[in-house]
Structures are given as C-alpha cells and as structure tokens.
C-alpha positions in Angstrom: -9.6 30.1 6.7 -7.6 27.5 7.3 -8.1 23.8 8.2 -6.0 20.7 8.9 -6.6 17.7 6.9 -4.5 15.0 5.8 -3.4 13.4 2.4 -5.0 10.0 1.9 -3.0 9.2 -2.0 -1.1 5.7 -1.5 1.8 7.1 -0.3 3.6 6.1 2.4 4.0 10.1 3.8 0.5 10.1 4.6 1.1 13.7 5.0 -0.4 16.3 7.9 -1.8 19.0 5.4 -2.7 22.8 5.9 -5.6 24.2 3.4 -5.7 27.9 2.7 -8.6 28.7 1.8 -9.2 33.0 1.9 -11.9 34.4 -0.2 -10.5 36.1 -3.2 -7.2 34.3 -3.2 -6.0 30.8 -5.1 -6.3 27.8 -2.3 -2.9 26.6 -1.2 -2.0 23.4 0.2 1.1 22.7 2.6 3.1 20.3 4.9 1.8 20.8 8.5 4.9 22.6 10.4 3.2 21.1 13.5 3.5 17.7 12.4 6.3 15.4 13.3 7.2 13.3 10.1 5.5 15.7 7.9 7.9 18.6 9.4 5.8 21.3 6.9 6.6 20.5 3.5 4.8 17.6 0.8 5.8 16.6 -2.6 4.6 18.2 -6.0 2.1 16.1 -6.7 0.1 17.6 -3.4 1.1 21.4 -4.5 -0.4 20.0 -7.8 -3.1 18.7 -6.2 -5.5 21.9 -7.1 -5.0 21.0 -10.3 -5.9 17.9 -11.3 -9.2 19.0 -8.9 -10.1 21.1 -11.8 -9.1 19.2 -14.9 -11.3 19.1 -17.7 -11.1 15.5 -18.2 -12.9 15.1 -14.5 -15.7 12.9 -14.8 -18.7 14.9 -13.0 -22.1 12.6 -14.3 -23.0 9.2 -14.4 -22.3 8.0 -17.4 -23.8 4.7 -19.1 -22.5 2.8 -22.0 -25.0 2.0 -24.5 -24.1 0.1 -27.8 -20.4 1.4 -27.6 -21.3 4.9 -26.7 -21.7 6.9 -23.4 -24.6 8.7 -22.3 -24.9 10.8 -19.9 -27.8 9.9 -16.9 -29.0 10.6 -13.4 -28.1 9.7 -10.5 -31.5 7.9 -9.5 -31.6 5.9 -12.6 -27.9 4.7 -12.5 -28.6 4.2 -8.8 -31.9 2.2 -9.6 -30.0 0.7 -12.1 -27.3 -1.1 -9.9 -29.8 -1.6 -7.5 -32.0 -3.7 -10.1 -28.4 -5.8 -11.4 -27.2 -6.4 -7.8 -30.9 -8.0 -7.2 -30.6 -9.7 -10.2 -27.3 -11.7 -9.9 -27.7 -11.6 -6.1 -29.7 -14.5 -6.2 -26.2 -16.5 -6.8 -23.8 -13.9 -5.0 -20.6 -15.0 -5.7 -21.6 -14.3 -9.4 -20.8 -10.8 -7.8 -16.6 -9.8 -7.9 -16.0 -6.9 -6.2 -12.4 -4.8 -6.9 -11.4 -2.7 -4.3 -7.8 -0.9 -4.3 -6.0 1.7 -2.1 -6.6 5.0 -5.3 -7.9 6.6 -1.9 -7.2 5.5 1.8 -9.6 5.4 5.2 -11.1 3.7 7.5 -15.0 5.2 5.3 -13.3 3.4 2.3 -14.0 -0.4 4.0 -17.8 0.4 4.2 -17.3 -1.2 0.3 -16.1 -4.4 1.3 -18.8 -4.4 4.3 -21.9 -4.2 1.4 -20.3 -6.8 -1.0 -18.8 -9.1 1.8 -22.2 -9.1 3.5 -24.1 -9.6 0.2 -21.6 -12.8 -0.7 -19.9 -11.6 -3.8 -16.1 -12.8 -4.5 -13.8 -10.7 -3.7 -9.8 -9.8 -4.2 -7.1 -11.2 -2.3 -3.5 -10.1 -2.2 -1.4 -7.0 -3.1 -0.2 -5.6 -6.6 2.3 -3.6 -4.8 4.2 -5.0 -1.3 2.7 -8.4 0.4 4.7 -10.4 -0.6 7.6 -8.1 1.6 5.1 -7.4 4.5 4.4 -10.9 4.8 8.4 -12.0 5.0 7.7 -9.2 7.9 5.3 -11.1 9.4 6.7 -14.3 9.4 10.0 -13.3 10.6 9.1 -10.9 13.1 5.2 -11.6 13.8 4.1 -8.3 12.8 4.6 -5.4 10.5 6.0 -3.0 12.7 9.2 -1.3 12.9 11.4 0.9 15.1 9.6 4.6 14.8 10.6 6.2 11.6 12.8 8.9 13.3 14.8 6.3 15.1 16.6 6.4 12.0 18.5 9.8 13.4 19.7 7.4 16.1 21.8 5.0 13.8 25.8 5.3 13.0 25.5 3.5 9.6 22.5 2.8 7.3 21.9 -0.3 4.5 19.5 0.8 1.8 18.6 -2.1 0.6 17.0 -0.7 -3.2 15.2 2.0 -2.0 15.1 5.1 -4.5 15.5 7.6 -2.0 15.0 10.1 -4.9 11.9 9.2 -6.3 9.8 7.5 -3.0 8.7 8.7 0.4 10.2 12.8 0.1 9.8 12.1 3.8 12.3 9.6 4.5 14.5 11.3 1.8 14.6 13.9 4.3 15.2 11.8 7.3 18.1 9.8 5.6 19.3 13.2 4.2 19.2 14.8 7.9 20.9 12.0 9.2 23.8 12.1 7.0 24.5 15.4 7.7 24.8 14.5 11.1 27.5 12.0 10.7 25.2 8.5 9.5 27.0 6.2 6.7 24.9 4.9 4.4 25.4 2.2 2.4 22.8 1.6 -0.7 22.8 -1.6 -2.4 20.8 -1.8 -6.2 21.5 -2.3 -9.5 21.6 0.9 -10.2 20.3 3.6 -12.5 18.3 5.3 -9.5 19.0 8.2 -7.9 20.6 6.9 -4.9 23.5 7.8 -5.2 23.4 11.4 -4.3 22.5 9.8 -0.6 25.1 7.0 -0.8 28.5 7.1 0.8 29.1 3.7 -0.9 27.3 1.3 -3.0 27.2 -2.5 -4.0 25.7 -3.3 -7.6 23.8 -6.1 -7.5 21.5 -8.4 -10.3 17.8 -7.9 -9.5 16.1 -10.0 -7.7 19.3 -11.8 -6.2 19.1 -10.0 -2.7 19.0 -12.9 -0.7 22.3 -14.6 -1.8 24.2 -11.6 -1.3 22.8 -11.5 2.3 23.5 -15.6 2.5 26.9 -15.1 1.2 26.9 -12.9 4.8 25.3 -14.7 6.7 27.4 -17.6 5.7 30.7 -15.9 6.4 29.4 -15.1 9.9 28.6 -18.3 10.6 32.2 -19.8 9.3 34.2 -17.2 11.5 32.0 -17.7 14.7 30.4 -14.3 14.4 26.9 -15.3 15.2 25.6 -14.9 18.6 24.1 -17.7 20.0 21.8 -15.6 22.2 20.2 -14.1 19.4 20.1 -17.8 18.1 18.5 -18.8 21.2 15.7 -16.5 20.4 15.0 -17.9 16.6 12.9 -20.6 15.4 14.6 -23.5 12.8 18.0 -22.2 13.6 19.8 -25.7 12.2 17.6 -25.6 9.0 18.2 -22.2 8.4 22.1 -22.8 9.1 22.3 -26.3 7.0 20.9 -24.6 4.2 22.8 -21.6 4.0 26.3 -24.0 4.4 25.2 -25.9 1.6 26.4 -23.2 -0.7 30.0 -21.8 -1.0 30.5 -18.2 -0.8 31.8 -18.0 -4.5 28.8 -19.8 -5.9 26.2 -17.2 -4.0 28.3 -14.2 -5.3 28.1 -15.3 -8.7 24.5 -15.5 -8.5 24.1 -12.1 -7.7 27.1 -10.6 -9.5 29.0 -9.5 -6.5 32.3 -9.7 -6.0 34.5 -10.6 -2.8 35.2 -6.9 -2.3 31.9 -6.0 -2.0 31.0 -9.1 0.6 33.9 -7.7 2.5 32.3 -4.0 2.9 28.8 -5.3 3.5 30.5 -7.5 6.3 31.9 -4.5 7.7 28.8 -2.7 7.8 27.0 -5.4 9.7 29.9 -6.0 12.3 30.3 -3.1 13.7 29.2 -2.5 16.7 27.2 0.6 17.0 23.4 0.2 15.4 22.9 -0.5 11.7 19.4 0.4 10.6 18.4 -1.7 7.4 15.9 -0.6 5.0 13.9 -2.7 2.8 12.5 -1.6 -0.5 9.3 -2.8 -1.8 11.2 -3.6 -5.6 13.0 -6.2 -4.6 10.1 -8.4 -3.4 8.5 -7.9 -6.9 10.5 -10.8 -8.4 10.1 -14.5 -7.9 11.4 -15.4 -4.6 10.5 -11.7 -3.2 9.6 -12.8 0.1 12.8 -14.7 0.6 14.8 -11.7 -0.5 13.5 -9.5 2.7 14.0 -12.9 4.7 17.6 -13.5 4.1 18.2 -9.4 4.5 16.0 -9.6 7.8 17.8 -13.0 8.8 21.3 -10.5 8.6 19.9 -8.0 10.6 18.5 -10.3 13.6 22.0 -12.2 13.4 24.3 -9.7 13.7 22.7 -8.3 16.3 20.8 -5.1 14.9 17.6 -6.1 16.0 15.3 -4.8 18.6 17.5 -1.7 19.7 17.6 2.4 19.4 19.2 3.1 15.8 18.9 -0.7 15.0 16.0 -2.7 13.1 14.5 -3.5 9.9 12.2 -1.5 7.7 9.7 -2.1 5.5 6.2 -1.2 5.8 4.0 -0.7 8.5 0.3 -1.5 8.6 -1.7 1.6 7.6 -4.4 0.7 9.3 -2.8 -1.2 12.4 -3.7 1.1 14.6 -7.1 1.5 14.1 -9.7 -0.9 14.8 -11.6 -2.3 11.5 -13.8 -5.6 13.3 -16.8 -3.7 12.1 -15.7 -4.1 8.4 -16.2 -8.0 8.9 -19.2 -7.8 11.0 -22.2 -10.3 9.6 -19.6 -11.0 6.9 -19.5 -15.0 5.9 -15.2 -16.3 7.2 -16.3 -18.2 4.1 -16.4 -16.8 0.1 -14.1 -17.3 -2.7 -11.8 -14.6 -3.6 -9.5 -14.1 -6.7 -5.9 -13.0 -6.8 -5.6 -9.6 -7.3 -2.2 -9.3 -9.9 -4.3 -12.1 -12.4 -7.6 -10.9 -11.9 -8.4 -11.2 -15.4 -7.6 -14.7 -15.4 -9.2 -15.4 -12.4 -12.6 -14.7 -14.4 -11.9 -16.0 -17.3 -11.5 -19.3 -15.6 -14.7 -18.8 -12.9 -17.6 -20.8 -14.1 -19.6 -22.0 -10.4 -20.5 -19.8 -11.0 -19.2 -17.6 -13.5 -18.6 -13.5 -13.3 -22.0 -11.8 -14.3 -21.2 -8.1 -12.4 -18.1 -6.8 -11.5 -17.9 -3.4 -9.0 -14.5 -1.6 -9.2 -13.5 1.2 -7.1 -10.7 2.7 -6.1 -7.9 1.1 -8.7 -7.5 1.3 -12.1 -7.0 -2.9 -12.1 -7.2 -3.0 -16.2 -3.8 -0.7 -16.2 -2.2 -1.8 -13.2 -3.1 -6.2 -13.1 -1.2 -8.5 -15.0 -1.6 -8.9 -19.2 -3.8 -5.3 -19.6 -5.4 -6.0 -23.1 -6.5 -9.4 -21.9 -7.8 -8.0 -18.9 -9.8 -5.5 -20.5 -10.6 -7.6 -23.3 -12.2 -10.1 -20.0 -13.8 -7.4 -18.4 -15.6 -6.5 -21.4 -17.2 -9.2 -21.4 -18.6 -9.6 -18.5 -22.6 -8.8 -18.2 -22.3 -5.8 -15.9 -19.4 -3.2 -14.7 -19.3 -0.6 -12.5 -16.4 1.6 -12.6 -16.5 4.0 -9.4 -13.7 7.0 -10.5 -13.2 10.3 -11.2 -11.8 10.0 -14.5 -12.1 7.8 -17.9 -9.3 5.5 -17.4 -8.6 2.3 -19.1 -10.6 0.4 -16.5 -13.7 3.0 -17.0 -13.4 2.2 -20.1 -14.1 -0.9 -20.3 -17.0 -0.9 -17.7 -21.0 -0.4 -18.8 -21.7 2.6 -15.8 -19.1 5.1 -14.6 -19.8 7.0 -11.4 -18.5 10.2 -10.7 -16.1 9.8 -7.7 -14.5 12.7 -5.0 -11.1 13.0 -4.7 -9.1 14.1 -1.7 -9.8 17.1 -0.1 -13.7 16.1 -1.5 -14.4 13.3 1.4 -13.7 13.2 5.1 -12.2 10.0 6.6 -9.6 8.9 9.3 -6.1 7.4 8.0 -3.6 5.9 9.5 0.1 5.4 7.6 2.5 2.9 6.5 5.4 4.9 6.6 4.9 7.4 10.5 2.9 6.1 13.7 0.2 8.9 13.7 -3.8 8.5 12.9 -5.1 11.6 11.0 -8.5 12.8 10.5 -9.1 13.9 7.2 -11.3 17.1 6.6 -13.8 17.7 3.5 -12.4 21.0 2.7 -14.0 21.8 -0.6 -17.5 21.1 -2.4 -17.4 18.3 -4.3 -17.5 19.8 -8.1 -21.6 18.9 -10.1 -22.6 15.6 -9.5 -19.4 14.1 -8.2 -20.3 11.6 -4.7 -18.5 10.1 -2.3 -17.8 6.1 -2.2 -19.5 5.6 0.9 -22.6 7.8 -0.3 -23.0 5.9 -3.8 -22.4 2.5 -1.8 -24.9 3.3 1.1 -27.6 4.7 -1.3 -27.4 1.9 -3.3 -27.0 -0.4 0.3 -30.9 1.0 0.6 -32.8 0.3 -2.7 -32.0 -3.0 -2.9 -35.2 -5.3 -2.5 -33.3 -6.7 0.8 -31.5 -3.5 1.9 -28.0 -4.1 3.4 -27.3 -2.0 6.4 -24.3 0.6 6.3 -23.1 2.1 9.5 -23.2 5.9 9.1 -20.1 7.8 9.4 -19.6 8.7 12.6 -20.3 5.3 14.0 -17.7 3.9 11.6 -15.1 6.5 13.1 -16.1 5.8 16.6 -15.7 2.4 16.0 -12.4 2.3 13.7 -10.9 4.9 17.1 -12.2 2.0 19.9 -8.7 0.6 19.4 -6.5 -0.4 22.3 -3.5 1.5 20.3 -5.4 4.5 20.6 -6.6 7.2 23.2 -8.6 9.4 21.2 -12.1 10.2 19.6 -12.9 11.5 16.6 
C-alpha cells in the first residue's frame, strides 16, 4: 500500500512523502515525484527516518521520577497526576510556564498553546532559530513573503548571502544547482569553511556578523555615483535618515569593519548593477549575532535600491511563514491578549528571576530547551528546581532529564496533522501511517485527556474541527 503524507521535522523542505508500506517487505519512504519543490527525492535523515522509529532508546511508558530515580507508571495515574498539579498551581496561573517548540510541526500542535493560554499560564516568546531575520522581513517589506521558491530558475545572477547550500534545505541545493547549470551566476558571500563553494562561481570572505557594512559600503557607493533610483525611493519610508546615516561613514572605514577589500566592493557592485534580475538569498546565520536584524536590513535595503525588488528572477529571500497560509484564530480563541511570557533563548533566567509569582510547574513539549536555550547547565540546574516538570518526548534528552514526569510522545509518520512550509507555497496533509509503537500518544491526545480531568475542564476542539478551521483561510480553496 501506499500513502501520501508529508514530513513535519523543522525543516524548511517540508517535504511531499510517499510511504511503502507492502506486507512482507521493509517500509520505504521517498520524495513525492508528483510534488513540485519536493521533485521525488528527501534528505537522509527521512530515508533514516525508519530508524530512529525503532530505536531502543524510544521512550514507550510514562515514566516518573521519584527520589532521583525513574519508575515506570500508567497512563491514568500520570494523567491524574498532571491533572491534580495543574489544579493545584492553577489557582495562581501564571505560576504555570508552558514551552512549546517546532520538534514537530502542524496546525494539531497549537491545541497546546490553546489549553495553557486559556488556563493563564506564562508562556515563551521569541525564536531560538530565525526572528530576529523574519522580523527585518517584516519591517522592511510588511510581511514574510517572497518571490515563489522556483522563481529562482528565472534569475541571471544569484547573491548567497551565508547560506550553506551543502548542509541546509537539499531542496534549494537543487534549485540553485539546476539553475547554474542553466546559465545563473552565483555569487556566495561567508566567511568561509562551508561548503559553498562547490555552488559558487565567485566568493567574497567576510568577518561574521559584519553583513550590513559590506552592503552599506554598496549602498553608499550607489548613492555617491547617482545609481539610486528615485522611483524606487519614492516608494520607501525614512529615505533621508537612511541616506544620512549610511554617508556618515567612508567606504574605507565600512570595509575594514567587515574585512573586505575594495576589490571585492567592486564585484558585489557589479552584481547588483546589472540589469537583468539578481535574486538575493538570506541565510538565517547571519542574524544570530548582535545587530542580526540590521544585517538582513542593509542586504534587503541593497536589493530594493538597485532595483531587484518586486520582479520575475528578482527579490529577497528568507523565510516564509509556515503557517501563513493557514488560518490559526481558533488557537487564540477565549485566550486572555494579556499574560506574561518569557524569552525563549534565556528561559532559564527568565525563572530564575520570576517571583509574582514564581515558576511552580513547567510543561515542555516539543524542544529540547535545556540543550538548545542559552547557558545549558544553569538551565537545567533551574529547571530542576522547579516543583513540577513535564517533559512531553519520545526520548530521554537532556531536558527529560531534568523534568519529574516524561510522556511517551509519537513521532512523524505516528500523528496526522496539516503543515504548511517556510521554504515552498504548498499546504500538506499529513497521514498517520503507522501504529504508534506500546504506550507512545499523541500531543493533542495527552493534552486533551488531560484538558478533561481537570476539576474545571478546558475545552479542546477535536481534530477535524481544528483542520476545518486552520483550512477556512482566504489563501486557501480546499478542505481537508
């Protein structure tokens, strides 16, 4: 038999996937020929996929932590059990932190926020990954979209601004790769040690985090030779700001910043003047530093003013919204616009420092945030002492450990959802294919079944409503 489903990982791909599934025979997993981005192939990790299924070190029973050691328990009583804490420190909510991250993506996964925003608990704010470049997005452009992916095919050069077109999206490897062959320049500018290269016809080293003075240093020039159209200036907000402060530097002073020299101004100029579309993509590493949002601002600024905005070939990439085309109001629905909410990258600190009131239970699904947040052994060492954790996941990870119940979580290909992308334009359904192995459960069951045994049950939206819902979008023409 074979069924269509669709990877739901934190990857950008967000690939169409075909499930083999014959009796007698090992299950196979591959790229949906069908499918336009996914164009019938996937990266290892989904051939692996199988694999890590099946590992021993799966987590398949409730476990609960008592006096240092874990015990294996039911799924009423560690149900009852969170039911009877919630209760407990529900009386002063916000004593509640829930940690949510993207381990698994779908429109099912927000039912989670829905339970603890509608109960009043704190809650997580920000992105360990890429906000700080999808905001720059937004406040340059007003949104997070981009020219469709593919348009990429209709460009004469490309700037790869850090992307590690060997390591990332295989996807746009391929697109980037395809277009190459068919004539497309690329330029990549990083400092280095990637594997860019093999997809580079040239290359600019630059020092990390220093992106936006190499595109200044541009800018600048364009502005000093009368490059800069004033059309496209006419369609810009705080032009004379922008322009004063960009003049305040001279071009040698914004090269040395970012350890550029002249030469390499003069190719990127070249790039950028020409006349035929220049696509520029955006990689999510260089808005990890300080100033990371300006860095995709000065390289956006570039694009809009030499005129490689808003046409075929053209534009600026970064990262779409995975869920922008769906519709998630329900997930806010009977939620308080107020709460208090702790920044994600210094969680840890965040409840260190909480005392009105201070964090009694914390609920983490869906990220391991000991191993991925800021200062790891303090984290952990803070989470520990909190009264209560919860650590939904399939495996014993650093963030498991340090929690008082673990419970058993299904992976993908285990859970049916709908997905969107933040690479492609296309809205997947996701199939269940397989059984979920023992006592394994899916987020929303464990969050709805506890949702009902509280003394003032919650009410959680069954499936099918939360699809029909997510679908009612005016980007959309489709059901379920």
């Amino acid at each position: 038999m074979k069924t269509i489903t669709a990877c739901t990982m934190d990857c950008p791909d967000a690939c169409s996937l075909i499930i083999s599934d014959e009796a007698g025979e090992k299950i196979r997993i591959r790229g949906n020929p069908d499918h336009p981005v996914t164009s019938g192939f996937t990266c290892k990790k989904i051939r692996n996929h199988i694999k890590r299924l099946q590992s021993p070190d799966r987590i398949l029973h409730p476990m609960l932590k008592t006096n240092g050691t874990w015990t294996r328990i039911g799924w009423e009583q560690a149900l009852d059990l969170c039911a009877e804490k919630i209760d407990t420190y529900r009386k002063d909510p916000l004593s509640i932190l829930h940690v949510q991250g993207s381990g698994a993506l779908g429109a099912l996964k927000g039912v989670n926020g829905l339970f603890f925003g509608r109960i009043g608990a704190t809650s997580v704010r920000g992105s360990l990954c890429d906000a700080a470049g999808y905001m720059a997005f937004v406040h340059d452009f007003g949104s997070r979209k981009n020219n469709y992916i593919l348009d990429l095919e209709n460009a004469s050069r490309i700037v790869n601004w850090g992307r590690d077109l060997s390591r990332s999206s295989v996807h746009l490897a391929a697109i980037v790769r395809k277009a190459r062959k068919n004539g497309v320049r690329i330029l990549t500018i990083s400092p280095g040690g990637d594997g860019s290269d093999g997809f580079s016809d040239d290359h600019i080293r630059i020092r990390p985090g220093t992106d936006r003075f190499l595109a200044a240093a541009a800018i600048l020039r364009m502005i000093q030779d009368g490059d800069v159209d004033d059309h496209i200036v006419s369609h810009t907000k705080h032009w004379e700001p922008f322009r004063r402060a960009v003049e305040a530097w001279a071009e040698y002073e914004l090269l040395a910043v970012c350890g550029v020299e002249p030469a390499d101004l003069e190719t990127l100029l070249s790039w950028y003047r020409q006349a035929d579309p220049t696509a520029t993509l955006v990689s999510t590493a260089l808005q990890r530093y300080r100033y990371g949002g300006e860095n995709a601002r000065f390289i956006n600024a570039l694009a809009l003013l030499s005129g490689h905005i808003g046409r075929s070939g053209g534009g600026s990439y970064y990262n779409l919204n995975a869920y922008g085309a769906l519709n998630l109001d329900w997930t806010r629905d009977g939620v308080p616009r107020s709460g208090r909410s702790f920044c994600k990258p210094t969680v840890g600190k965040e409840i260190l420092e909480a005392t009105d009131p201070p964090i009694r239970m914390a609920w983490i699904n869906g990220i391991n945030i000991v191993n991925q947040a800021a200062n790891s052994r303090q984290s952990k060492k803070i989470l520990k002492g909190v009264e209560f954790v919860v650590a939904v996941d399939a495996f014993m990870n650093d963030t498991a450990e340090a929690a008082d119940l673990v419970l058993p979580s299904t992976l993908m290909l285990e859970q049916e959802d709908v997905i969107g992308s933040f690479f492609q334009e296309y809205v997947q359904y996701v199939s269940a294919v397989l059984s979920p192995p023992e006592e394994a459960r899916t987020d929303y069951w464990i969050i709805s079944e506890v949702a009902r045994r509280l003394s003032n049950p919650v009410n959680i939206p069954d499936p099918d409503r939360v699809f029909s819902q997510s679908l009612a979008s005016p980007l959309l023409e489709t059901s379920l």
